[in-house]
N, C-alpha and C positions, 0 to 999 in steps of 0.2 A: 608450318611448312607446306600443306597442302592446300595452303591458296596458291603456290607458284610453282606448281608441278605439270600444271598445263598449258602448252604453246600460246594462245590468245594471255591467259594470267601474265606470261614471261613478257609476248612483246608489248603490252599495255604499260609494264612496270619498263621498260627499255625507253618506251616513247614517253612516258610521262618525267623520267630521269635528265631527257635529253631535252626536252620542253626547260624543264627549271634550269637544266644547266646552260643551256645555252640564252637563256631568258636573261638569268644573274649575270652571264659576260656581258652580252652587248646591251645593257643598261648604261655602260660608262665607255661608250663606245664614240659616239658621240660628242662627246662632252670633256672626255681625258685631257682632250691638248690644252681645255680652257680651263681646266681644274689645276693644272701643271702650274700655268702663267699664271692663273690665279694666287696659285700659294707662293710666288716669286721666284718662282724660274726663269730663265731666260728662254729664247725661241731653243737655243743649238741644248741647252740646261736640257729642256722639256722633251727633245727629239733625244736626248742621248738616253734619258730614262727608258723610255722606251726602246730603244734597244738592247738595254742590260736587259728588258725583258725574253729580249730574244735570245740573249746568250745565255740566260734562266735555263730557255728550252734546250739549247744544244748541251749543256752541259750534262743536266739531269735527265735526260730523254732512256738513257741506256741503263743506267742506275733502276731507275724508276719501272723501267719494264722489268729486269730482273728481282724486284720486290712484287711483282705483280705475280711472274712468274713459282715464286717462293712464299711467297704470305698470301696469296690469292687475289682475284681480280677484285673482290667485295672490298676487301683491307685497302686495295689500293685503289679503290676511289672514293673510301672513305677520309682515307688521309688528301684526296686531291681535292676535296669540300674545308675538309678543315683547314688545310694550308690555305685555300683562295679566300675561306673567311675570315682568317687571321690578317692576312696579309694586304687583305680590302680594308680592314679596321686600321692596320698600321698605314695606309695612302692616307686615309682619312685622318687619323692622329697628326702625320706629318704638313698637312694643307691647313689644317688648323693652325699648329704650330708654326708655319712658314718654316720647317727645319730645312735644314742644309742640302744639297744636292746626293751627296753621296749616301743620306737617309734614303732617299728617293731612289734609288739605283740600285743600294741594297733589297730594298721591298719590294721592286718592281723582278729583281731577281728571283727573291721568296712566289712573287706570281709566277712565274712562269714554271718552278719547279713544279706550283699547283697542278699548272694543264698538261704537267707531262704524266702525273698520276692517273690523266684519265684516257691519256693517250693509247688506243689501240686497247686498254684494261676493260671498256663496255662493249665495245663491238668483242671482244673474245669472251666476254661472258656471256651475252648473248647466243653465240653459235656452240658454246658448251651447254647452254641448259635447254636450247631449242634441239639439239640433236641426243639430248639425255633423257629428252621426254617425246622422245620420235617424231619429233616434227615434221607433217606430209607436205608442205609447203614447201617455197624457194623462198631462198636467201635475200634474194634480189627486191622481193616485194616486200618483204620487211622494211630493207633497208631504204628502199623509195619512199614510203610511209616514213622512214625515218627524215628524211632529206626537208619533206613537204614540213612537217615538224617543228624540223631546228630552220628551214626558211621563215615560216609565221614568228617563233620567236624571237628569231635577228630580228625582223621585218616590229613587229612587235616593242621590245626590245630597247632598239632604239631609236625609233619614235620616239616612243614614252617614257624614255629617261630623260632626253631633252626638253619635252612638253614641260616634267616636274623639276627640274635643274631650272625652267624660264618661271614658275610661279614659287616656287622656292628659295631653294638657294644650291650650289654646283654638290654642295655635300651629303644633301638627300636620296640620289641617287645611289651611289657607295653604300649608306645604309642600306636600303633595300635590297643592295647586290647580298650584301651581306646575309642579310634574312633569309633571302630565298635561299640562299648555300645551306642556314639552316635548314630550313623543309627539307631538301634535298637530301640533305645528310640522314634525317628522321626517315624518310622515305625508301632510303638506302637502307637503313643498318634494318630497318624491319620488313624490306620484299625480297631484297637482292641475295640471292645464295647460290656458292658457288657450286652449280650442280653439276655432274661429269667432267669435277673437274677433279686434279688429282698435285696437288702444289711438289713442286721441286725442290727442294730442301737442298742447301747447297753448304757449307763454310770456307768457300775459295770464291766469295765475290768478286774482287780484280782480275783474278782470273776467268769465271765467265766474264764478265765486262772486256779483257782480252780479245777473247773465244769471237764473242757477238763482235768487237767491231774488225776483226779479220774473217767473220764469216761475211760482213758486211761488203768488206774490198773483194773478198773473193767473187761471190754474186753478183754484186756492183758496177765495180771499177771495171774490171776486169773482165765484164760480158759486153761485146760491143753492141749487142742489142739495146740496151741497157745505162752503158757508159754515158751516152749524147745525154739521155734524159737526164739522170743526175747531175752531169756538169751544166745543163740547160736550166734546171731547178732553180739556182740561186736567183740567175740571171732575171727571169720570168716573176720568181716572187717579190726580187727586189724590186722591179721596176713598179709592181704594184704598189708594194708599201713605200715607196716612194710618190707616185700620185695620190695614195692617201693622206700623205702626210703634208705633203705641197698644197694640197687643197684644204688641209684643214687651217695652213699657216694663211694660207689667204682668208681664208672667212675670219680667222682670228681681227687678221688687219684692218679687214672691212671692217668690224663691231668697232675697233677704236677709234 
């Protein structure tokens, strides 16, 4: 325990968490759309999995924070490693297989519940164990160190899942995502500790899940500071994952 009782210990184990975690995502970042068509999905097959992956996140987004909240932020992004490396082996089983679409949409579902375990669960543990061990620093340089970080490993990332999916083969990548969730996990269960923090023990889950998403409208919806941007959100993120997607389907088409 008293390797991570002090600020530099804390944000090293933060940065180097965020380094693997975000290194194992965009490993198949890349390469997903052609991993998809590969195992015989169609273009709209291949585009729709990927969006169960997004209805993964909406679904389990509020869930998931309330087990952060109640079983602690370490538990829950222990489970957010184990679920993404299950759930990367079963992409992998299924592209083998060439299974069915609806394999594919269920797993792609199982991912995304993964990224909502880590969602918001390391940056609040971070600001629990930097201000439990008096952190005389700001928040803000942490976090930019963090940003430079997880940019190197996107950047990183996927590059070099694509380099090894072209002298490979598309399923090499996925294991390795896999791997590193392990480190990660190792890395976890033996730096990460939930310091000032104090878990909330509930037995009326539904009802906080309730609670959160009508504190949510109340805050939300219902602040006109506030209102535009949330109804602006979808609009803005769509259009992006929509250029991502549109341009992966053309580089698909060129390779044929």
């Amino acid at each position: 325990m008293t390797m991570i009782t002090k600020p530099p210990s804390i944000q090293n184990t933060y940065l180097v968490l965020l380094l693997l975690n975000t290194l194992a995502a965009s490993f198949i970042w890349g390469i997903n759309t052609l991993f998809l068509l590969d195992a015989g999905l169609t273009n709209t097959e291949a585009f729709a999995a990927n969006a169960f992956f997004t209805l993964g996140q909406v679904i389990f987004e509020v869930p998931t924070g309330i087990i952060a909240d109640s079983l602690g932020r370490r538990t829950s992004y222990l489970l957010g490693t184990i679920t993404l490396a299950i759930s990367t082996l079963l992409y992998l089983f299924a592209w083998q297989a060439h299974a069915s679409f609806g394999f594919f949409a269920t797993t792609s579902v199982l991912l995304g519940l993964g990224f909502t375990f880590f969602s918001g669960a390391t940056e609040a543990w971070l600001v629990d164990a930097l201000k439990f061990t008096k952190f005389k620093g700001t928040l803000e340089s942490v976090f930019a160190k963090g940003q430079i970080v997880g940019g190197f490993a996107m950047l990183a990332g996927s590059v070099g899942g694509g380099l090894i999916a072209q002298f490979s083969n598309l399923g090499v990548p996925y294991v390795l995502r896999a791997a590193v969730l392990g480190l990660n996990f190792l890395i976890a269960f033996l730096l990460m500790h939930d310091l000032g923090f104090k878990p909330k023990r509930s037995r009326y889950i539904f009802k906080d899940m309730k609670k959160i998403f009508s504190t949510s409208v109340n805050i939300g919806l219902r602040a006109p500071a506030i209102r535009w941007m949330m109804i602006a959100a979808p609009f803005g993120v769509g259009v992006s994952f929509l250029c991502f997607f549109c341009n992966a389907a053309l580089f698909t088409k060129a390779l044929r």
